[in-house]
N, C-alpha and C positions, 0 to 999 in steps of 0.2 A: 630186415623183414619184420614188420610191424604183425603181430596178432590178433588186432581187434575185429579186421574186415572178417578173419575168416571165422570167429564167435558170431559174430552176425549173421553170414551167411548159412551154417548150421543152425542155428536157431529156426530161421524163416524156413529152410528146408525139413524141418521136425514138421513146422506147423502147418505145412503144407501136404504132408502126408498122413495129417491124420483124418481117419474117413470122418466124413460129416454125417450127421443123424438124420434117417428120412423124415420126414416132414408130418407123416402119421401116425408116426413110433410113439407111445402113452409114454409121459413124462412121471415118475414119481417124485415125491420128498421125503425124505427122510424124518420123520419126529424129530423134535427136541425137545429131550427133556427137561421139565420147569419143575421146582420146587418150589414151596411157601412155607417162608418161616414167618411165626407166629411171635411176636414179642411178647413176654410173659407180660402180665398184669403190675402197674405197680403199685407197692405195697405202702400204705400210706404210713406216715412217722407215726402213729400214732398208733400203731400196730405193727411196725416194724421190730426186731427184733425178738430175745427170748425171754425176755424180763414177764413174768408170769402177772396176771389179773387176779384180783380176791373180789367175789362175790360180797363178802362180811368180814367183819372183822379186821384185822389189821391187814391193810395192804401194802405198808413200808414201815419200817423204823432203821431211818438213815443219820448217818452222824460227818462233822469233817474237820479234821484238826485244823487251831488258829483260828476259828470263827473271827469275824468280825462284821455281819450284817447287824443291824440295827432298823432297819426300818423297810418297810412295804414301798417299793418303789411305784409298783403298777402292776398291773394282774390283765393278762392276755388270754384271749381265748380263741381257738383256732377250729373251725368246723369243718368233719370229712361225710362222703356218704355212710361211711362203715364205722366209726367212732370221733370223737372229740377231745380235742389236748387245752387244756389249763397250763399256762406259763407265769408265772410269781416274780417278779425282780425286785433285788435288794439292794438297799443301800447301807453306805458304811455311814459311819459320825462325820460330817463335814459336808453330806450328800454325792461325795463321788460312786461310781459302782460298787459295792463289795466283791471280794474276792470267796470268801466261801460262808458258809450257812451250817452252823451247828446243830446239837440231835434236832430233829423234827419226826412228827409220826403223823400216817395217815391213816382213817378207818374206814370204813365204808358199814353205815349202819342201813340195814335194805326196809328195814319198819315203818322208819322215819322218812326215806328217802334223802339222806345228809350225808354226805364224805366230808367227815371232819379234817382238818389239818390244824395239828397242834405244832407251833412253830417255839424256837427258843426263847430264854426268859431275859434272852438283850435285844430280842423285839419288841420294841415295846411301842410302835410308832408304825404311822401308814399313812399315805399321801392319798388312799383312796378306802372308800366306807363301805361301797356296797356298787354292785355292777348287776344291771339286767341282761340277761343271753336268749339269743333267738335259737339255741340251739333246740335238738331233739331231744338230747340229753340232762343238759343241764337248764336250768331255769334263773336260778339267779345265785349271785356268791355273795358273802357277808361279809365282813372281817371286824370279828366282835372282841371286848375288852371285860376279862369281868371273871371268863369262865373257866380259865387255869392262868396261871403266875405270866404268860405272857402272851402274845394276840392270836386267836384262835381264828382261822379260814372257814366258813362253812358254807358248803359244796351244796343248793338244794336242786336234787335231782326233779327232771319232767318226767323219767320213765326209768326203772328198775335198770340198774347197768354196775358193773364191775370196774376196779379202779387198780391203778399200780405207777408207779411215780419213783423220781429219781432225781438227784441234784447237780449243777455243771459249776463249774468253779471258773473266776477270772472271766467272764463276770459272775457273780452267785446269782441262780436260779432254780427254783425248785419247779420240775414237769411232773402235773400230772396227766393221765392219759385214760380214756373212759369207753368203754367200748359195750353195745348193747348184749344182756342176758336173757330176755325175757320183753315178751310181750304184754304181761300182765302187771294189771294198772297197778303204780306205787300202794303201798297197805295206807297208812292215814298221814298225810304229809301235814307240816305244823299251818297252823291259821295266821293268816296275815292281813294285818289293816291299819291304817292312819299312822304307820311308822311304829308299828311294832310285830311284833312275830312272838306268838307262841307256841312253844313245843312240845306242852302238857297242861293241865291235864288231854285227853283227847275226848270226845264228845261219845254220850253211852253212857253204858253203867259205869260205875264210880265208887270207891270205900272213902272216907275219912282215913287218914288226915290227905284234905287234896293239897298235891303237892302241885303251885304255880311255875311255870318255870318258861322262861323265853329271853331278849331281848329288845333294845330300845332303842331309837334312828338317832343319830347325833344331834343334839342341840333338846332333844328330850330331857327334862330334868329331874323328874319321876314320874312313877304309874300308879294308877289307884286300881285295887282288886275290889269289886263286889258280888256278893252273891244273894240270891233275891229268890222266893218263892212266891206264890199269892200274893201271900200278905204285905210284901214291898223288900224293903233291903236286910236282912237280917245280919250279912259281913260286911266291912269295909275296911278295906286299910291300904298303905300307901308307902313303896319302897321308892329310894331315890334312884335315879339312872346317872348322877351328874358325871362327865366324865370331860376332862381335860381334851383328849383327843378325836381327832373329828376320824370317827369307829364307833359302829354299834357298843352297847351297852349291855351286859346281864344283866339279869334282874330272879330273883327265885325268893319264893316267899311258900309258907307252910299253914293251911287251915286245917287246924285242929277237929274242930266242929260247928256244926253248922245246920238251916234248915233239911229235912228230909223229902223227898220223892223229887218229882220232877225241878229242878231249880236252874236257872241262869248264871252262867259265869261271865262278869263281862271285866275288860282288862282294858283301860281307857291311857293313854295321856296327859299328864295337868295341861288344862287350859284348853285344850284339844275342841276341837269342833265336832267331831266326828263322832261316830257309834264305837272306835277303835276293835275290839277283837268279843264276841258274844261267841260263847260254848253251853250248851246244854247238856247237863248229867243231871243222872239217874241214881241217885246218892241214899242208903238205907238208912 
């Protein structure tokens, strides 16, 4: 005796018995409930983590056994809505990638509008001189030769921000990372023209001895300082920029004395075509 017919026929005999609904009976539905999740916001690298920001002053001093970079590979820059990251790559002697990057420090000076980066004294080379940035924050980077024992990075700010940075090994790179403080415009950012930049005196009143102080575009091979009241030129004089490596150049020179009241500082090029860099002080 087989069991399947009479599964079947119990079945059909259930469904057959159950009352059917009149035809005018209100129908409901039951709710279902919906939830909405929200994916968090994400946090851009460049403000990721808990690595702190410095307003002023020192914003890293990192070190890493074995060094062996030797030169400025390339310098990346990376823009977010909320902040902006600086990437550095190194190279070893032979140009393969370096593996790590010895002491280096970063400042952040908010006067000037500069985040320095002092790099170590077996960098002494860069494959690249200077980079313009469309960023909010940053404006343009230097990488000058001159102004400590080995090649100094400098950062010029477009608008007042906070800096903090860190190094990766295998390949060596030093990050730094810039996130906005402030809305209010940089204090007196250094004057720029015809391949040079200066970073003092700053323009106003002024004591003796004015202390010159800036850099010079590669392939510059000195600057001539003058300073001039009414009567026509009463300084002049002329430091060399020459430098072996295609990197800016320091340059800082010292006037003693000089005409008084309103006077003209202009900071030229040899050979130069141009007006290169004019400052006005107020010198007693």
């Amino acid at each position: 005796m087989s069991w399947a017919p009479a599964v079947v026929v119990v079945t059909v005999a259930l469904t057959a018995c159950t009352p059917s609904q009149p035809a005018d009976s209100p129908t409901t539905t039951a709710p279902v409930p919906t939830s909405t999740t929200v994916a968090p916001a994400a946090v851009p690298d460049c403000l990721a983590g808990a690595l702190p920001f410095a307003a002023q002053g020192i914003a890293a001093a990192l070190d890493s056994p074995r060094p062996d970079a030797t030169t400025i590979g390339g310098i990346r820059w990376q823009g977010e809505e909320e902040c902006e990251r600086i990437v550095i790559e190194f190279l070893a002697d032979g140009g393969s990638p370096a593996t790590r990057l010895g002491p280096v420090g970063v400042t952040v000076a908010p006067d000037s509008g500069i985040v320095r980066i002092s790099l170590p004294d077996e960098v002494e080379a860069s494959a690249i001189g200077d980079s313009v940035i469309t960023g909010s924050l940053v404006d343009r980077i230097y990488v000058v030769e001159g102004i400590e024992d080995g090649l100094v990075v400098d950062v010029h700010l477009a608008a007042r921000a906070a800096a903090r940075a860190f190094t990766t090994s295998s390949p060596s790179r030093l990050v730094v990372d810039l996130r906005p403080i402030s809305d209010d415009p940089l204090g007196s950012a250094p004057d720029t023209g015809d391949g040079l930049v200066v970073a003092s005196p700053l323009p106003g009143p002024g004591l003796y001895p004015v202390q010159v102080v800036g850099y010079a575009a590669p392939g510059i091979e000195a600057v001539s300082v003058t300073l001039s009241d009414g009567g026509g030129v009463a300084v002049s004089r002329s430091v060399s920029t020459a430098t072996e490596q295609y990197v800016w150049r320091a340059f800082a020179m010292t006037i003693s004395d000089g005409p008084s009241g309103t006077v003209e500082l202009r900071v030229v090029a040899d050979g130069a075509d141009g007006n290169g860099v004019v400052i006005e002080l107020d010198l007693p």
